[in-house]
Structures are given as structure tokens and as C-alpha cells.
N, C-alpha and C positions, 0 to 999 in steps of 0.2 A: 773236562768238556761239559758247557751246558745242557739241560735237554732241552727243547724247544718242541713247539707242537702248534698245530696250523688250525686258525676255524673263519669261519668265512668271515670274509672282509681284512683279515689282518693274522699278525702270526704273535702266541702268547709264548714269552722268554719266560723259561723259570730258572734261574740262572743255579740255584740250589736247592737242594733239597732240606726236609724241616727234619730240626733237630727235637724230638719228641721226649720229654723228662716226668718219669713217672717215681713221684717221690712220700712219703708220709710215715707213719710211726709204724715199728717192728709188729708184723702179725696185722697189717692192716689188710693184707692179701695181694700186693704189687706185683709177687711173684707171679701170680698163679693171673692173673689177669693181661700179666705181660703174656707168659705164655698163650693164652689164646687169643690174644690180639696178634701175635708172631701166626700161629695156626692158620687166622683168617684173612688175613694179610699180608701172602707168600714173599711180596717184594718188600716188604717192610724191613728194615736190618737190625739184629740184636747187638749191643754192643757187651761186649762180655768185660764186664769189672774183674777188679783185681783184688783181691784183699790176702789180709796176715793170719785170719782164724783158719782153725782145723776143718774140712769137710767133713761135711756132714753124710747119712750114710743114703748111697745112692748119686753123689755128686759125685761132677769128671772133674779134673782139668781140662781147661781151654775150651768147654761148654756152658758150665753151669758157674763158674770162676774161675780166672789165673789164680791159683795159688801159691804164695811168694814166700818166701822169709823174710822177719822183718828187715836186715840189713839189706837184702835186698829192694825192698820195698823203698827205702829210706833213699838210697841210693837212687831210685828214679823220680824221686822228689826234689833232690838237688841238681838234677838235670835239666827240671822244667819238662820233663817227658808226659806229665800227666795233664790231661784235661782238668780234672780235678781229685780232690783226698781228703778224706775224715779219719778223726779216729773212734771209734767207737766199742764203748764194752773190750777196752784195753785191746782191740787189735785197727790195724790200719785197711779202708776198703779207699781204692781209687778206678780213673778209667783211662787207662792210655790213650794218650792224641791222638797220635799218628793217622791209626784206621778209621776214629770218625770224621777227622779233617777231611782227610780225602774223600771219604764216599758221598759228605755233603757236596763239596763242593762238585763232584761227577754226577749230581743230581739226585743219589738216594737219598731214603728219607731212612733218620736212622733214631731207636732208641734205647732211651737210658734208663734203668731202674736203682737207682741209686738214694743214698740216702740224706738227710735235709739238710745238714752240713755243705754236703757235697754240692747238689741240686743250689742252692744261694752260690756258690765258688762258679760255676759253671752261668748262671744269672750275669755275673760280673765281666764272663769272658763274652757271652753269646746271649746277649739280651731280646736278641729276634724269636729264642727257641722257644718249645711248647711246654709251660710250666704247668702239669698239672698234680694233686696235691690227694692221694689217697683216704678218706677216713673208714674206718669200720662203722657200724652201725650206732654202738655203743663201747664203753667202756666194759662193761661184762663180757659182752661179743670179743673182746682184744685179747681179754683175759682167758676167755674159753681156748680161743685160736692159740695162744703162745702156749698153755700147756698141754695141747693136745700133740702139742709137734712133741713132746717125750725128748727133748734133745738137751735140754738144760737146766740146772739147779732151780729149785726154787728160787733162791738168793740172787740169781741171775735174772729171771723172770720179774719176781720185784719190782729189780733194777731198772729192766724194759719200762715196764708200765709206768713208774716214775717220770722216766726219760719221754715217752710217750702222751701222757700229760701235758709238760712242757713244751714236745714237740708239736701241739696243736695250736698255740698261740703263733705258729710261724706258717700259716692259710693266707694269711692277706698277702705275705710275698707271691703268691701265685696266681696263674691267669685261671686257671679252673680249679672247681671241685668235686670229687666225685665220691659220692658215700660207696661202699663196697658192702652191699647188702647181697645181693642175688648176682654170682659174676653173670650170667646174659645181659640180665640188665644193663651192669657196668660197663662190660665192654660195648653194650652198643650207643653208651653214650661217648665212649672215647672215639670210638669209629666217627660222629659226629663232629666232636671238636675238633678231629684231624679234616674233614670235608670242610669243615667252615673256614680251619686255616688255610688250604690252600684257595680257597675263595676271595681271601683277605686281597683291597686291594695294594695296600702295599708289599703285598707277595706276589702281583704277577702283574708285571710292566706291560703295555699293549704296545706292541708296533704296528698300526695300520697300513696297509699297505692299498694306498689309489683312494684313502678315504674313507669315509663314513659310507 
């Protein structure tokens, strides 16, 4: 069902809701920014990805990720079950359709944090959605962040940064960007780009009703 909402002189159809895609290089901060966009934004909906790596310490299942085995994982690949999937750092992360499908199309507004593999797969499906493109500060700044987390090899970490590098030449595919300096800052420029979208006019058709 759409939501609809009335202002004088005519009645404005939103027939769905925006699909919000918050994507950029490992350690640029997306987590932690989503969350308190989720925070400030009670009706805003997290979409919970899926991947193949180990939890890390203090993640749930079915909060913070599904976590699958890869046979498993593989298998909802061959079904077409996922919105989209990467692989990354030898394990697979994806985001099951089903539950964003539906909640756009019931009018929520729903988001993704996933990664830039993914974020371009998800461009090709739903090209309306809100692409925007995380960086850190700097290159030292990513460095500091990925080994503070204590969670991975050096050798691994490396790998990040390498990967992260590269992954910044892929900014121009998206509609915004946002340096992740100070999160208040950042989140209240996402806050922003979510008001201006639903401002857009080709996101909100006018029915007048009796005229100008």
C-alpha cells in the first residue's frame, strides 16, 4: 500500500519509499554512522546483510548480520533470493530481497550498508536508490581506524588498505559524498541528502485536486 499525505490544494502520492545505500572502503566508519542515523531516525529501517565471515566479538545474529555458511550462502545465490552479493577478503556478504522489497514498496524508507561491489549490483537493479559513497578523512585516518579495531592480522589489514585505495576510484558512480571526519557532522549531512531526496520532483507526483 502507498502512503499518501494531503497539503492544501491537492494531495502528494509517495507511492514508495527510498532506498538509502551507504557504501565506501573497509574502516571508513559506515557502521557506526549508520547507526546513529538508525538512532535518529526511529522510522528509518535497517536492512540486515548477510555474509560468510566469523562474528566478531559482541555481534548477534539476525542484528548485526545473518550469518551463513558458505554452502549456504551460495545456494541463495542460485535462487536469485538476494538483492545483491560480493565477495570480499575470501568470504561472501549479501542482502536478502524479500524484506526490502516489501517495505519500499509499503512506503518505508529503508537502509543498506553494504559494500562497493555490492552498492554498483543493487545501482543496476534500483537506479532510483540513494547512492551515497563514505570516505575517511585520509589514508592514515583508515589506517589508524582498521587497526584499532584489534580484530585482524596485519596481513589482512594490508590487504584492506590496498583494496581501499582502489576502492576510491569508484566515487563517481555515486550521487553523493561524504568525508567521515567528525560523525555529527556526517550524519547531519546524510540527514540532508535524505530531505532533499524526498523533495525531488520526480519522487513526489502532485494530484491536485479542484486546481491551482
Amino acid at each position: 500500500m502507498s502512503k499518501t499525505r494531503r497539503i492544501r490544494g491537492g494531495v502528494v502520492e509517495q507511492s514508495h519509499g527510498l532506498l538509502i545505500i551507504l557504501s565506501g572502503p573497509s574502516g571508513a566508519g559506515k557502521g557506526t554512522l549508520c547507526q546513529e542515523l538508525l538512532r535518529q531516525l526511529p522510522d528509518l529501517k535497517y536492512s540486515v546483510s548477510m555474509t560468510t565471515r566469523n562474528s566478531r566479538p559482541g555481534e548477534i545474529d539476525g542484528i548485526h548480520y545473518f550469518f551463513r555458511q558458505k554452502e549456504e550462502f551460495e545456494a541463495l545465490i542460485e535462487r536469485d533470493e538476494l538483492l545483491e552479493w560480493a565477495q570480499f577478503c575470501d568470504n561472501y556478504y549479501g542482502t536478502p530481497r524479500f524484506a526490502v522489497e516489501q517495505a519500499i514498496q509499503a512506503g518505508q524508507d529503508v537502509i543498506l550498508e553494504i559494500e562497493i561491489q555490492g552498492a554498483l549490483q543493487v545501482k543496476k537493479r534500483f537506479p532510483q536508490g540513494v547512492f551515497t559513497f563514505i570516505v575517511p578523512p585520509s589514508m592514515d585516518a583508515l589506517s589508524e581506524r582498521i587497526h584499532k579495531r584489534g580484530t585482524e592480522s596485519e596481513e589482512v589489514i594490508q590487504k584492506r588498505l590496498a583494496t581501499a585505495i582502489h576502492e576510491l576510484e569508484y566515487v563517481s558512480e555515486y550521487d553523493y559524498v561524504v568525508v567521515n571526519d567528525e560523525v555529527p557532522e556526517a550524519v547531519d549531512k546524510l540527514k540532508s541528502i535524505l530531505v532533499a531526496e524526498k523533495c525531488r520532483v520526480k519522487r513526489k507526483p502532485f494530484v491536485f485536486e479542484g486546481g491551482i
